[in-house]
Backbone as XML, in Angstrom:
<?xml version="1.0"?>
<chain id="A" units="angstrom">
  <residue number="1" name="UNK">
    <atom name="N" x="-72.087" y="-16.273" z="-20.480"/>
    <atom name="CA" x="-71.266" y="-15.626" z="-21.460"/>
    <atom name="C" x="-70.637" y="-16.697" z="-22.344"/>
  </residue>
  <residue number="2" name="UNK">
    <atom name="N" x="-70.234" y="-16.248" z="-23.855"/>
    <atom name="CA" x="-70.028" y="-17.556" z="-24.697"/>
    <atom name="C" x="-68.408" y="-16.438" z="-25.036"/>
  </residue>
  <residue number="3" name="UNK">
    <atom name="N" x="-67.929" y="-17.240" z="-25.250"/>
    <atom name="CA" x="-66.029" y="-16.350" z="-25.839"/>
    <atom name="C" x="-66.506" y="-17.252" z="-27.604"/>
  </residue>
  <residue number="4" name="UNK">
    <atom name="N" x="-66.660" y="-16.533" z="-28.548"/>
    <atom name="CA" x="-66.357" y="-16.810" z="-29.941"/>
    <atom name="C" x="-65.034" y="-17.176" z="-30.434"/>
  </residue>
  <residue number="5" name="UNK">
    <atom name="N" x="-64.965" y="-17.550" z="-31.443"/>
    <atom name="CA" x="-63.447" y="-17.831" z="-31.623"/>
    <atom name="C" x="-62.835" y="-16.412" z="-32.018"/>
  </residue>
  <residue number="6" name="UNK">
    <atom name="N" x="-63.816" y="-15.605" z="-32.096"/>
    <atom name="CA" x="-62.597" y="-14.451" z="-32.302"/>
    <atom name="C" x="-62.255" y="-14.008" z="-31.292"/>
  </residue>
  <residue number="7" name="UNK">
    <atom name="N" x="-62.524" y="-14.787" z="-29.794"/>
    <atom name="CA" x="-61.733" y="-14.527" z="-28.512"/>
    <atom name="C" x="-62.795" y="-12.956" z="-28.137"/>
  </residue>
  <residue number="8" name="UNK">
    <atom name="N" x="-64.465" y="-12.892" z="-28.550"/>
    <atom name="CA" x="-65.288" y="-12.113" z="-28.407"/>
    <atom name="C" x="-65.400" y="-12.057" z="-27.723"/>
  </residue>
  <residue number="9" name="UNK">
    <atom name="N" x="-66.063" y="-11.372" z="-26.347"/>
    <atom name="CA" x="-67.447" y="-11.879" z="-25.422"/>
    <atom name="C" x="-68.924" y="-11.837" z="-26.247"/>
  </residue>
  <residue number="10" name="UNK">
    <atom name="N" x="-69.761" y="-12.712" z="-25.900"/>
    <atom name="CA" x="-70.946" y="-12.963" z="-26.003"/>
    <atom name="C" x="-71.811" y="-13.211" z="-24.859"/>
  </residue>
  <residue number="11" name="UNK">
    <atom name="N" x="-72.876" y="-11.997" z="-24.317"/>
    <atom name="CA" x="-73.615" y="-11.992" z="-22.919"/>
    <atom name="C" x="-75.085" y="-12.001" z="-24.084"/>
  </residue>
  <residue number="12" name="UNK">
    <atom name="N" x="-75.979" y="-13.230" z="-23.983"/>
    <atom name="CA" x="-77.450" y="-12.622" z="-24.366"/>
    <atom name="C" x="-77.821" y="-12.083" z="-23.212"/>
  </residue>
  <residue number="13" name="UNK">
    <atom name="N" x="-78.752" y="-11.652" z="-23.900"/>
    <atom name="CA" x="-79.768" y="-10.551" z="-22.620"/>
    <atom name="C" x="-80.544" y="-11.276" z="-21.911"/>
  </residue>
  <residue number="14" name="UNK">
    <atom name="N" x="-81.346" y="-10.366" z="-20.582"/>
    <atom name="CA" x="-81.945" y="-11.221" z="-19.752"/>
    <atom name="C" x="-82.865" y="-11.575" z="-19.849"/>
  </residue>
  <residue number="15" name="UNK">
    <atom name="N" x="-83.282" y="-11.349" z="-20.877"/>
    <atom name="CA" x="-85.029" y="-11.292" z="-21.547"/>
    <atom name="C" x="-85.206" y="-12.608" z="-22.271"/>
  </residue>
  <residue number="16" name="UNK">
    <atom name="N" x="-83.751" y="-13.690" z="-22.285"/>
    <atom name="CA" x="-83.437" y="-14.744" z="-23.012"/>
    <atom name="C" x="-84.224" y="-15.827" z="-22.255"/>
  </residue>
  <residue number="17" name="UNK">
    <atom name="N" x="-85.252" y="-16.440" z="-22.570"/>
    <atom name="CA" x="-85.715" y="-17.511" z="-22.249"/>
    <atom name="C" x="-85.761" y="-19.318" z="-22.837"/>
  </residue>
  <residue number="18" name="UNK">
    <atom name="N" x="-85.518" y="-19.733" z="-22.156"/>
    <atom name="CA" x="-86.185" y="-21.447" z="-22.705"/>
    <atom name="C" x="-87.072" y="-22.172" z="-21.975"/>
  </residue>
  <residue number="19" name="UNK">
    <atom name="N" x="-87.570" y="-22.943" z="-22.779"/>
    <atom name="CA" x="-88.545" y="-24.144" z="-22.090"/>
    <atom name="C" x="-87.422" y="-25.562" z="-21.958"/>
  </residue>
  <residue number="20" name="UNK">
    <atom name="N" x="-86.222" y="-25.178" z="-22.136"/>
    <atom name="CA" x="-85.479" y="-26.397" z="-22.525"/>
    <atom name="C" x="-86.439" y="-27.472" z="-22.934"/>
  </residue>
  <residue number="21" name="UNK">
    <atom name="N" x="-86.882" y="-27.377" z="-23.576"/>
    <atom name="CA" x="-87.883" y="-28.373" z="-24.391"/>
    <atom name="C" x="-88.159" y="-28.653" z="-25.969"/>
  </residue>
  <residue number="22" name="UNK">
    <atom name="N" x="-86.382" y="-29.153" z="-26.499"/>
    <atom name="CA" x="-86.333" y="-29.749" z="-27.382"/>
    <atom name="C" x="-86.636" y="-30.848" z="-28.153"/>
  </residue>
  <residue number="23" name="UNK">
    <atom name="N" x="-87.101" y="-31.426" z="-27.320"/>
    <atom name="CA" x="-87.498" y="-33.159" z="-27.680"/>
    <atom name="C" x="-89.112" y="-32.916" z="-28.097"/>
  </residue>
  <residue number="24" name="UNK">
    <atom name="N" x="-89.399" y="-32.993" z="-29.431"/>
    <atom name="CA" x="-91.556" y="-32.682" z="-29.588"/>
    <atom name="C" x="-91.801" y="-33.763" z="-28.094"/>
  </residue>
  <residue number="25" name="UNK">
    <atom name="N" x="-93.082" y="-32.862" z="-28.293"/>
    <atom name="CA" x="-93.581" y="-33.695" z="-27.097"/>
    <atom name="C" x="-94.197" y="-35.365" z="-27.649"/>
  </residue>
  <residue number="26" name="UNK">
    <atom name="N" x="-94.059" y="-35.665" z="-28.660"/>
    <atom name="CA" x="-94.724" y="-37.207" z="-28.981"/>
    <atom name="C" x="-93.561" y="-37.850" z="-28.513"/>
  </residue>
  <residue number="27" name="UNK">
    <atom name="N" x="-92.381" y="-37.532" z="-28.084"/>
    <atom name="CA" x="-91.482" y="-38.334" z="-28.194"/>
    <atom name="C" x="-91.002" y="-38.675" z="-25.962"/>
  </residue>
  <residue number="28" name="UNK">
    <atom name="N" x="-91.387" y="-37.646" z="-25.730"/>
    <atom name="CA" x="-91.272" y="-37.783" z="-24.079"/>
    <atom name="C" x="-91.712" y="-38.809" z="-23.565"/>
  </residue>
  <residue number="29" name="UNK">
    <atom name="N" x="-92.659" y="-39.874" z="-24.443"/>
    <atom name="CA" x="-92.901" y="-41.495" z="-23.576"/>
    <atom name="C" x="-91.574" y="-42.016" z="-23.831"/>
  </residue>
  <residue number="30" name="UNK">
    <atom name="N" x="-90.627" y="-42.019" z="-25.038"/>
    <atom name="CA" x="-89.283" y="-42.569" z="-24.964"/>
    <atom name="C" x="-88.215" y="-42.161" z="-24.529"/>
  </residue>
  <residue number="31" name="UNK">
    <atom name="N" x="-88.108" y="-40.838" z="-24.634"/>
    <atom name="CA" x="-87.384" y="-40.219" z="-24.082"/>
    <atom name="C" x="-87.464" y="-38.841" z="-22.988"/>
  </residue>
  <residue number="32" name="UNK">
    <atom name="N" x="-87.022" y="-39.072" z="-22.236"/>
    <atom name="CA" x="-87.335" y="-38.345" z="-20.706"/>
    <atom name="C" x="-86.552" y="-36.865" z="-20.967"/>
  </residue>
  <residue number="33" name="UNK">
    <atom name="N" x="-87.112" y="-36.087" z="-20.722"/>
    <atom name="CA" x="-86.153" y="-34.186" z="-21.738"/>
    <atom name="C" x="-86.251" y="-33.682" z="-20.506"/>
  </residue>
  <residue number="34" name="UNK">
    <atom name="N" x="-86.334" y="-34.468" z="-19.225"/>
    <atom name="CA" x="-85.764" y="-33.535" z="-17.824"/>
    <atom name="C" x="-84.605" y="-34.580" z="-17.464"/>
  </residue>
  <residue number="35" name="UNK">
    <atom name="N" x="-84.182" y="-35.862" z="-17.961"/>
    <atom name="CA" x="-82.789" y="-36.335" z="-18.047"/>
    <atom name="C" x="-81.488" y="-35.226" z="-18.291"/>
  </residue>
  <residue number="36" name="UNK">
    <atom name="N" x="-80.514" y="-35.471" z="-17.966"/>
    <atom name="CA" x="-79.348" y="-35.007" z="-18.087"/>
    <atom name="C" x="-78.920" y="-35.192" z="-19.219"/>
  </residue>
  <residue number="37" name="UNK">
    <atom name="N" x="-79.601" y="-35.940" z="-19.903"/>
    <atom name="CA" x="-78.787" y="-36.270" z="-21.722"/>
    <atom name="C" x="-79.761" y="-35.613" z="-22.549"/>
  </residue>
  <residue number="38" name="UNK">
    <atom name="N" x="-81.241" y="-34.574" z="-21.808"/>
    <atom name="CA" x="-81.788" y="-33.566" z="-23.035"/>
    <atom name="C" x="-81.246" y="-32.701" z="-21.939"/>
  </residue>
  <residue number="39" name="UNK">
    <atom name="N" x="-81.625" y="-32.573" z="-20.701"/>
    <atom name="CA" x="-81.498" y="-31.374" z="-20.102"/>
    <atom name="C" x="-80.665" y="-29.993" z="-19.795"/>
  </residue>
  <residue number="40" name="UNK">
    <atom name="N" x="-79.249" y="-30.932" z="-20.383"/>
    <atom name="CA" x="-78.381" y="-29.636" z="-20.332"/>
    <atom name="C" x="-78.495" y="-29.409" z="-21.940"/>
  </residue>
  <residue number="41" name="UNK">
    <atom name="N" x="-78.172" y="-30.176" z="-22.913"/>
    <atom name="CA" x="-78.274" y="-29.910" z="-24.455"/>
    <atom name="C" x="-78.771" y="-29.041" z="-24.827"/>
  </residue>
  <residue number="42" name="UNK">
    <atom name="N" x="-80.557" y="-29.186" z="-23.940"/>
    <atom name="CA" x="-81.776" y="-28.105" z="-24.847"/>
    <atom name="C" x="-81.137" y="-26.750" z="-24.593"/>
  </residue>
  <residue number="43" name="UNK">
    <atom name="N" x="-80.323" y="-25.941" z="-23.579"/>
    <atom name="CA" x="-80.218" y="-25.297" z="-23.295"/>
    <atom name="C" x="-79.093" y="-24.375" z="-24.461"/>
  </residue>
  <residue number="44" name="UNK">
    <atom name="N" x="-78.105" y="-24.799" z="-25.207"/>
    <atom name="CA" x="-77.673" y="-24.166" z="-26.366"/>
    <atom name="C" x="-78.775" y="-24.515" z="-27.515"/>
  </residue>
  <residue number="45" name="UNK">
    <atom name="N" x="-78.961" y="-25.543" z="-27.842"/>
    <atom name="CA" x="-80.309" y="-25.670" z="-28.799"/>
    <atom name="C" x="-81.434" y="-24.402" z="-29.097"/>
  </residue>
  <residue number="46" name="UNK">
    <atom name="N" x="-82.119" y="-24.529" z="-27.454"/>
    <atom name="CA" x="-83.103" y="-23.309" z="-27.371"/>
    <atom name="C" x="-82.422" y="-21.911" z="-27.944"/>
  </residue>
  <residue number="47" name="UNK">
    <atom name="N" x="-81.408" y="-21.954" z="-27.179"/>
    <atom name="CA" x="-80.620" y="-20.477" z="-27.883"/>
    <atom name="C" x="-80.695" y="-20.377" z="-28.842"/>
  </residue>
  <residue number="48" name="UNK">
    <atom name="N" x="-80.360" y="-21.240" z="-29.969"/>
    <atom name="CA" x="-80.299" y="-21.220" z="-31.093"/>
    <atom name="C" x="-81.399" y="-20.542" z="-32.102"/>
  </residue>
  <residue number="49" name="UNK">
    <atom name="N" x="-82.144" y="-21.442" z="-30.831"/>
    <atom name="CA" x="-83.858" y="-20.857" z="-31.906"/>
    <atom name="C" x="-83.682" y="-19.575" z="-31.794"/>
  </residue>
  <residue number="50" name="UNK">
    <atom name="N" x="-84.046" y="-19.192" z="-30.581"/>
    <atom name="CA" x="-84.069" y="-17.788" z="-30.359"/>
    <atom name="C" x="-84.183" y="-16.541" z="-31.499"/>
  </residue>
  <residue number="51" name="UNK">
    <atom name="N" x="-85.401" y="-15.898" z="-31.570"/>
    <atom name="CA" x="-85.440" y="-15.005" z="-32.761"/>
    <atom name="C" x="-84.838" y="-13.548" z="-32.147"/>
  </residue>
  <residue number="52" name="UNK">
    <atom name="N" x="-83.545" y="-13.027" z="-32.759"/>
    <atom name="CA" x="-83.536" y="-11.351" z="-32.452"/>
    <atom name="C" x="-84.028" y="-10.822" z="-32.533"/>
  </residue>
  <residue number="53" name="UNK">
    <atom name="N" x="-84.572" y="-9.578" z="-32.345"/>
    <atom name="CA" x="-84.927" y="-8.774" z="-32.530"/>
    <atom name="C" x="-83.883" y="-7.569" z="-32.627"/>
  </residue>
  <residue number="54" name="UNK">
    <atom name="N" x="-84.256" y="-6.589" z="-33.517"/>
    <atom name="CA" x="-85.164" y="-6.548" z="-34.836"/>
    <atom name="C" x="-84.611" y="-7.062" z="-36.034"/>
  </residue>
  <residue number="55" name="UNK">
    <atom name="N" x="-83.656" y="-7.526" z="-36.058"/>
    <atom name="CA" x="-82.964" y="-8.490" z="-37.381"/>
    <atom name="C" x="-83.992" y="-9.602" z="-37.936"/>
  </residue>
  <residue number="56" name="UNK">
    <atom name="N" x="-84.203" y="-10.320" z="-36.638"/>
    <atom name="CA" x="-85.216" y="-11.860" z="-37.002"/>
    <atom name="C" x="-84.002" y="-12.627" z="-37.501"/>
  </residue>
  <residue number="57" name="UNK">
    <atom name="N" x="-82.981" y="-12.671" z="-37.057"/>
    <atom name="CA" x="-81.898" y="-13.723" z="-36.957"/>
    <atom name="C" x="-82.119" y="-14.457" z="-36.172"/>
  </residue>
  <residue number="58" name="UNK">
    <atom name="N" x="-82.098" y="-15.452" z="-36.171"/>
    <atom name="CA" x="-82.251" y="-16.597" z="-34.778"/>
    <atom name="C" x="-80.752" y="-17.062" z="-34.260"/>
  </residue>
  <residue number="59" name="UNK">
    <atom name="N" x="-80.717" y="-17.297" z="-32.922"/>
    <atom name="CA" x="-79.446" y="-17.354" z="-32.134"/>
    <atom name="C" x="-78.378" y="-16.724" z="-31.451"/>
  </residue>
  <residue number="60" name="UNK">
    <atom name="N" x="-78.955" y="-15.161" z="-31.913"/>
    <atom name="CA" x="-78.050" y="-14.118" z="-31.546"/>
    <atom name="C" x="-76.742" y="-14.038" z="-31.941"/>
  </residue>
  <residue number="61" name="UNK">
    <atom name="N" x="-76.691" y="-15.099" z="-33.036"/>
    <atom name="CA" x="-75.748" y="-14.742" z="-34.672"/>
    <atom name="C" x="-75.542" y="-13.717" z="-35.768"/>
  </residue>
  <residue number="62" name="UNK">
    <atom name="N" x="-74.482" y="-12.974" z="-35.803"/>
    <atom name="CA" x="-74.460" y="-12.218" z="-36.609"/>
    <atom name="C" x="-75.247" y="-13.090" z="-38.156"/>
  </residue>
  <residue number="63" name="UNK">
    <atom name="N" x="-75.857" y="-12.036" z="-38.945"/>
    <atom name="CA" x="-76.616" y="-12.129" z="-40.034"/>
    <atom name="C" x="-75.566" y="-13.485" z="-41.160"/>
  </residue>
  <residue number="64" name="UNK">
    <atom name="N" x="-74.618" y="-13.015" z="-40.732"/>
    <atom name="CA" x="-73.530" y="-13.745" z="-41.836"/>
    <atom name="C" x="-72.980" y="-14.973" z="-41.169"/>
  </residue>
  <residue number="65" name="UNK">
    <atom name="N" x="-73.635" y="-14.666" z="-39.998"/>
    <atom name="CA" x="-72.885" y="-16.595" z="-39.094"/>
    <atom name="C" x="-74.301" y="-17.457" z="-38.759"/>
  </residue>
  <residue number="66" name="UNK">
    <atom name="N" x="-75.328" y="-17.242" z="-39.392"/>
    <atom name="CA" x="-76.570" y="-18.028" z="-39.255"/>
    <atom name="C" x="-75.819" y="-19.474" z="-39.711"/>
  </residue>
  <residue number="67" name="UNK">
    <atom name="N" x="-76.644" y="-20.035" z="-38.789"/>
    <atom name="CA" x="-76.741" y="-21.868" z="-38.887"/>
    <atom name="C" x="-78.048" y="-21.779" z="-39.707"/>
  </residue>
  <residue number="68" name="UNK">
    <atom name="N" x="-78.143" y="-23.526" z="-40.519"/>
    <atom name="CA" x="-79.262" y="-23.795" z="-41.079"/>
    <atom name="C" x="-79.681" y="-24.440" z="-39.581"/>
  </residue>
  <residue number="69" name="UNK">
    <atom name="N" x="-81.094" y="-25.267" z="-39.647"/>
    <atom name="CA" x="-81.626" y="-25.827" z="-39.020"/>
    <atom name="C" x="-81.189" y="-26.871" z="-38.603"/>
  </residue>
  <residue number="70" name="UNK">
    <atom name="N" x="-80.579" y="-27.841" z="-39.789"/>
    <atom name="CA" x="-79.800" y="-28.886" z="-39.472"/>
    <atom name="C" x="-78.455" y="-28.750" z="-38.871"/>
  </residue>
  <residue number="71" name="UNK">
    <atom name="N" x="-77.923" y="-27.591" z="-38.702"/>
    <atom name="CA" x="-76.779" y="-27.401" z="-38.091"/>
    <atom name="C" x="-76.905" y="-27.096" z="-36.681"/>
  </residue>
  <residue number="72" name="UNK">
    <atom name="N" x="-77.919" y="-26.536" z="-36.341"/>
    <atom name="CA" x="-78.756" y="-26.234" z="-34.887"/>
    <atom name="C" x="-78.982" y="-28.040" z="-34.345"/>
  </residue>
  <residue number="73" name="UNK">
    <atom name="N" x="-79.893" y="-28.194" z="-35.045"/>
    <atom name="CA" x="-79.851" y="-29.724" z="-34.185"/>
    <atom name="C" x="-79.037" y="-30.677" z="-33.965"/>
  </residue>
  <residue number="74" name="UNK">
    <atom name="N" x="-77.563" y="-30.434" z="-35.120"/>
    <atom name="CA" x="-76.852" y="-31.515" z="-34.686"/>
    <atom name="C" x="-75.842" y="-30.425" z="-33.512"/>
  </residue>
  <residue number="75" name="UNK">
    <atom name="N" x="-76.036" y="-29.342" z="-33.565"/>
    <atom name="CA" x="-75.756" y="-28.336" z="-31.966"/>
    <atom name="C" x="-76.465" y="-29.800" z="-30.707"/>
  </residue>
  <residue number="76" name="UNK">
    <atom name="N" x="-77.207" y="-29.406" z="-31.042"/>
    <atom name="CA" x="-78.138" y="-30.387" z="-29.880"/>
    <atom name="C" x="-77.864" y="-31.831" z="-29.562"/>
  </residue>
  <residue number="77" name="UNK">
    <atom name="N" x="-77.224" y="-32.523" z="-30.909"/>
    <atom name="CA" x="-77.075" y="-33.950" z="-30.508"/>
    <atom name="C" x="-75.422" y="-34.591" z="-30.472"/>
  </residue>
  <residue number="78" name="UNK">
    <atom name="N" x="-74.786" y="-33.027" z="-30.485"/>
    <atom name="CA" x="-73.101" y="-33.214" z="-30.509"/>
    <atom name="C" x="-73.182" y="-32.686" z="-28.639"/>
  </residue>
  <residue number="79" name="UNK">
    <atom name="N" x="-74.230" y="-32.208" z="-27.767"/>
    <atom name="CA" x="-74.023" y="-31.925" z="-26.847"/>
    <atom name="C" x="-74.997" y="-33.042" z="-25.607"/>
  </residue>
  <residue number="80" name="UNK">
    <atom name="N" x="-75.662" y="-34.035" z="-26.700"/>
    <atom name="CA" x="-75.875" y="-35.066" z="-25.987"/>
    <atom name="C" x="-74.896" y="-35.903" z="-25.639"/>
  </residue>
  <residue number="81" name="UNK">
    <atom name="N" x="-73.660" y="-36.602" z="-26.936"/>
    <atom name="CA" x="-73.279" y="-36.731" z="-26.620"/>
    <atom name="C" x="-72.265" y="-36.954" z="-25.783"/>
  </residue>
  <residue number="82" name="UNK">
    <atom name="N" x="-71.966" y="-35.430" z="-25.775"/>
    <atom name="CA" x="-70.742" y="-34.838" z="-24.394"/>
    <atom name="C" x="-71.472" y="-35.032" z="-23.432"/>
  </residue>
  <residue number="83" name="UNK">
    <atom name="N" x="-72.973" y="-35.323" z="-22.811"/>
    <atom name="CA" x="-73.448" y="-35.390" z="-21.933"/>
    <atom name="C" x="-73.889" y="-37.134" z="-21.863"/>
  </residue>
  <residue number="84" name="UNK">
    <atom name="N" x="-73.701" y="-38.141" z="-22.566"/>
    <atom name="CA" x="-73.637" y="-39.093" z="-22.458"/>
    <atom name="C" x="-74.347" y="-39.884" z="-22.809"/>
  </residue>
  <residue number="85" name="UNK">
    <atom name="N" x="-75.145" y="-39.186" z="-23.950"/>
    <atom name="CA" x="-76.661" y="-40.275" z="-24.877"/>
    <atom name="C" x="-76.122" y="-41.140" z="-25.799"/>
  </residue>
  <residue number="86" name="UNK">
    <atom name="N" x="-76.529" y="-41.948" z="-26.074"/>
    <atom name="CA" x="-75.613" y="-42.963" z="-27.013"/>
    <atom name="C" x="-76.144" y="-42.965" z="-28.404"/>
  </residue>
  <residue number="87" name="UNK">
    <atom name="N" x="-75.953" y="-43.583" z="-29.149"/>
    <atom name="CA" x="-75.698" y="-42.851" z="-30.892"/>
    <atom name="C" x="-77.747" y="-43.374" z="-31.046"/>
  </residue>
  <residue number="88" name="UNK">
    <atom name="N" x="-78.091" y="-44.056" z="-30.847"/>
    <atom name="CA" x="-79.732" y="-44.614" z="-31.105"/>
    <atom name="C" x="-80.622" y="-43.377" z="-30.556"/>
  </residue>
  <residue number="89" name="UNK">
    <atom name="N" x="-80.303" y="-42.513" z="-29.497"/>
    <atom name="CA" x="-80.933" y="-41.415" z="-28.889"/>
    <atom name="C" x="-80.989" y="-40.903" z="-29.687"/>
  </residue>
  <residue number="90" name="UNK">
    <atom name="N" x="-79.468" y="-40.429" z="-29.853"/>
    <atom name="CA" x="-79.397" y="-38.670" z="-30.420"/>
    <atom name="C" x="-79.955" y="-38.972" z="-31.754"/>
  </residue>
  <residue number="91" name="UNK">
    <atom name="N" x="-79.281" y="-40.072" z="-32.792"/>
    <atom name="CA" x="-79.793" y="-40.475" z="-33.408"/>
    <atom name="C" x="-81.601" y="-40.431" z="-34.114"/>
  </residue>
  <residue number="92" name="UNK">
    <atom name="N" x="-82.181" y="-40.825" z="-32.780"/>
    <atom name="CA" x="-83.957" y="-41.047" z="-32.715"/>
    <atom name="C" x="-84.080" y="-38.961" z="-32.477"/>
  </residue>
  <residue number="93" name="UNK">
    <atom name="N" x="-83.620" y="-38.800" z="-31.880"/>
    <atom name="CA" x="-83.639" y="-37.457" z="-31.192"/>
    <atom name="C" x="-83.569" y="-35.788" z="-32.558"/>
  </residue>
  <residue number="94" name="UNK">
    <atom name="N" x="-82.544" y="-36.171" z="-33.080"/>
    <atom name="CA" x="-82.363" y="-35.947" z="-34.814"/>
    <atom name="C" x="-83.301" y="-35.646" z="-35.504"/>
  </residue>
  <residue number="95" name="UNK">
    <atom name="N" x="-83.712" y="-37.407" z="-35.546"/>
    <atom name="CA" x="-84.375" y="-36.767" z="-36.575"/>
    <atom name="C" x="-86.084" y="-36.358" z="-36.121"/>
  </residue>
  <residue number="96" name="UNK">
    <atom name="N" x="-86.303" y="-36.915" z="-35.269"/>
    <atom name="CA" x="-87.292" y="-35.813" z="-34.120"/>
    <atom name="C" x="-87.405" y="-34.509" z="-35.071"/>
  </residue>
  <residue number="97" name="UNK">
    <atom name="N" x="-86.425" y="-33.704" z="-34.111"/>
    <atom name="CA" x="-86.274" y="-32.465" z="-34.363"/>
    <atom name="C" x="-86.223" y="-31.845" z="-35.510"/>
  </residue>
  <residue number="98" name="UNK">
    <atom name="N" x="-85.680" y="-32.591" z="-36.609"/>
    <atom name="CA" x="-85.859" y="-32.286" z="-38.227"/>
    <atom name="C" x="-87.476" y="-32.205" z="-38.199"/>
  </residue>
  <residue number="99" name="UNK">
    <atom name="N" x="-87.613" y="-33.642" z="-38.182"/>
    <atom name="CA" x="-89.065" y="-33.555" z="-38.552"/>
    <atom name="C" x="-89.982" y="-32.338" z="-38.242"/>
  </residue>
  <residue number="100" name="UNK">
    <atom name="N" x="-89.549" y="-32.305" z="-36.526"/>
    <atom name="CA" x="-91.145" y="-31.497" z="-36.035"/>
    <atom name="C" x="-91.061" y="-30.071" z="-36.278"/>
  </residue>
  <residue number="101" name="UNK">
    <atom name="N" x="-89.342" y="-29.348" z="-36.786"/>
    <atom name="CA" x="-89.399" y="-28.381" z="-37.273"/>
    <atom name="C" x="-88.980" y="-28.128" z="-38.982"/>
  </residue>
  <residue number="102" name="UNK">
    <atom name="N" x="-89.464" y="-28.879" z="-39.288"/>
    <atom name="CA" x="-89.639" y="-28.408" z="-40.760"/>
    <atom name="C" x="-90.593" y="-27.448" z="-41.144"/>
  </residue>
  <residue number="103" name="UNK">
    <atom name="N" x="-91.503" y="-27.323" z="-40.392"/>
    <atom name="CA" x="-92.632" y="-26.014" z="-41.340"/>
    <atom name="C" x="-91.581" y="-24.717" z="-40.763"/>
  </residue>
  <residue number="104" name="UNK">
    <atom name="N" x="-90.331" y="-24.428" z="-39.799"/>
    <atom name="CA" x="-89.604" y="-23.424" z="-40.165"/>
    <atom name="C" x="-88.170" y="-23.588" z="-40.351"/>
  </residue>
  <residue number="105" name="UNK">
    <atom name="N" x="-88.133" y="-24.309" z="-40.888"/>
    <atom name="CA" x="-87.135" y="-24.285" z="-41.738"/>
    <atom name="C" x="-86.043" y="-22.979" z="-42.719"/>
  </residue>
  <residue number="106" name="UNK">
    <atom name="N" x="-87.297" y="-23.037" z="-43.248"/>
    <atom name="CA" x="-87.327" y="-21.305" z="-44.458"/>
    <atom name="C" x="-86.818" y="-19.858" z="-43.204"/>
  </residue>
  <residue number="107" name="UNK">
    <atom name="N" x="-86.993" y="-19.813" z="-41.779"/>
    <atom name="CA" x="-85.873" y="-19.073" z="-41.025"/>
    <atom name="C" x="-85.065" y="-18.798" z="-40.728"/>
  </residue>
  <residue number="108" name="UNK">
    <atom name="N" x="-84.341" y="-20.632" z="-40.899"/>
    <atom name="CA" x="-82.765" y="-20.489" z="-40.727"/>
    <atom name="C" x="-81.861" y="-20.264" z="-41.985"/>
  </residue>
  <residue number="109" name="UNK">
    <atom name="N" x="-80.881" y="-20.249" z="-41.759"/>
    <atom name="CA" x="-79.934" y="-19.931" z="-43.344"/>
    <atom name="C" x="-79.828" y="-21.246" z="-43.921"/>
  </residue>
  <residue number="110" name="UNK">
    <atom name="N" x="-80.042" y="-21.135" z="-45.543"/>
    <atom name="CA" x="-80.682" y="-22.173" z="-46.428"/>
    <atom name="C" x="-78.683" y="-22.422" z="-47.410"/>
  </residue>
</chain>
């Protein structure tokens, strides 16, 4: 369950899955994504992606609280560092994730 700041509840459903597998895979010879500095991260990240249904909102964000893409991944590398990756990771890790999702881009809010 997530509490919003409007002091909401937020339960996704059980049908919510991840691969916690944020890191493209070209990058797993440098960086290890069953470590503790991807492993808990991917886990709001993945959410993020997450497409609703039937909206096709991703994240289980209301229509009007969509993140862009780049706001999703630095989701991901503001929770490395609470988990203890140091600025060259998240950093390398970044722009990873820009990169390898740019062909959807045009999903998230622009």
């Amino acid at each position: 369950m997530h509490i919003t700041d409007a002091g909401t509840n937020h339960n996704p459903e059980r049908s919510l899955h991840t691969d916690l597998a944020s890191v493209p895979p070209k990058l797993h010879s440098v960086i290890d994504d069953d470590s503790p500095i991807m492993l808990y991260p991917s886990a709001p990240h993945d959410f993020l992606f997450e497409v609703r249904k039937p909206h096709g909102t991703r994240g289980w964000l209301r229509l009007d609280k969509q993140l862009t893409l780049t706001e999703v991944n630095h989701v991901l590398t503001e929770a490395m560092q609470i988990c203890g990756a140091g600025a060259l990771v998240r950093d390398l890790v970044f722009a990873a994730v820009e990169l390898a999702n740019e062909p959807i881009r045009n999903q998230f809010r622009h």
